[in-house]
C-alpha positions in Angstrom: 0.0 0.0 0.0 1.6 3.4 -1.3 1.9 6.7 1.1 -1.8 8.6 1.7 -1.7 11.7 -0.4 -1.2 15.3 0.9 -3.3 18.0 1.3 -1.3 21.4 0.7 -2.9 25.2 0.4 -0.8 27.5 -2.1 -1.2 31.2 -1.6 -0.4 34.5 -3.4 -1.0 37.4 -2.3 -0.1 41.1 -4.4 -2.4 44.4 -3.7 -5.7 44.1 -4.2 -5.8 40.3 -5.0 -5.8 36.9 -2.9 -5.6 33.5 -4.6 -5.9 30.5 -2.0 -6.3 27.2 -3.3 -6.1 24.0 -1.7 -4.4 20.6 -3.8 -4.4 17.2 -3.0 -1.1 15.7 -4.1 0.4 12.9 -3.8 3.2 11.8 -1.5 6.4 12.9 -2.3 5.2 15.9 -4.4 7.4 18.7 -4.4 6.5 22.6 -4.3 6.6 23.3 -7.8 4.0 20.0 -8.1 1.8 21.8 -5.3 2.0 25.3 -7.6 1.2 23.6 -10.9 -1.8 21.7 -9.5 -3.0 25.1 -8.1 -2.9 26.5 -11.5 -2.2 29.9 -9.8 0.5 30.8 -12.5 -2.4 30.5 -15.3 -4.4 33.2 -13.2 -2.2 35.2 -11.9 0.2 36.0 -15.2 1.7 38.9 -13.5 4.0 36.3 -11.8 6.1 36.0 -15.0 7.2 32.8 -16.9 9.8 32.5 -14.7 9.9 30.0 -12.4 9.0 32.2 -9.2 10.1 31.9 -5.6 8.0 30.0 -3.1 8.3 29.0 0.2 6.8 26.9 2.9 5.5 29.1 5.6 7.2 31.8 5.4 10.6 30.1 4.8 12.2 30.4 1.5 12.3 26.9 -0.4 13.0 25.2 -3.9 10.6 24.2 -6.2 12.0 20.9 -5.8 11.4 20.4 -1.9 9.0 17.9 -0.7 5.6 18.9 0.6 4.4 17.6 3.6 0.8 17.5 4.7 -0.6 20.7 5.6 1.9 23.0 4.3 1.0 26.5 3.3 3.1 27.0 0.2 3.6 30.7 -0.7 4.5 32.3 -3.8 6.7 35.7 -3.5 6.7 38.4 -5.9 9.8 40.4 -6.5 10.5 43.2 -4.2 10.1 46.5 -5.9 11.9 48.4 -3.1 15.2 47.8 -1.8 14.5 47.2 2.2 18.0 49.3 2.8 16.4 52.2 0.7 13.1 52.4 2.5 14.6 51.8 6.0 17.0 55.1 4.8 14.1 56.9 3.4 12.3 55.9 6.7 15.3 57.0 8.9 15.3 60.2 6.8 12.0 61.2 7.3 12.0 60.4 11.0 15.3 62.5 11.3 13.6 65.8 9.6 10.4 65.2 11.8 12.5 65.3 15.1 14.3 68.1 13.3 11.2 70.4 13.3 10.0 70.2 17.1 
């Protein structure tokens, strides 16, 4: 008798949109498996062709790692702000507040 299958959820998330969807895979199924049975990237073709970056709650992954059940697979979209130029602009901006009092 083989391994039970999986149940996995794959999300992606980008301003103003949400797309959830479980898949039932089976064992030994591997992130990029769980995001091709979502068929997210056929929704969602802002994502690119690309293969994109995933992880598994919250931790970055390959598309090749295993699944296990109940994991919460995550597709990340490319940052469009360095997070060393915002925290300067932020640091900036607080600087000129305190500055003005």
């Amino acid at each position: 008798m083989g391994l039970p299958d999986v149940r996995v959820t794959v999300v992606y998330c980008a301003p103003g949109c949400e797309d959830v969807s479980e898949v039932t895979l089976p064992a030994g199924a591997t992130v990029g498996d769980a995001i091709g049975a979502a068929g997210v990237l056929a929704r969602r073709p802002e994502i690119g062709t690309s293969p994109p970056d995933a992880g598994i709650w919250g931790r970055s992954c390959t598309l090749a790692q295993s699944v296990e059940d109940g994991d919460r697979v995550e597709i990340y979209r490319p940052l469009t702000v360095d997070p060393k130029d915002a925290r300067r602009v932020r640091a900036e901006v607080r600087g000129r507040r305190a500055g003005r009092t």
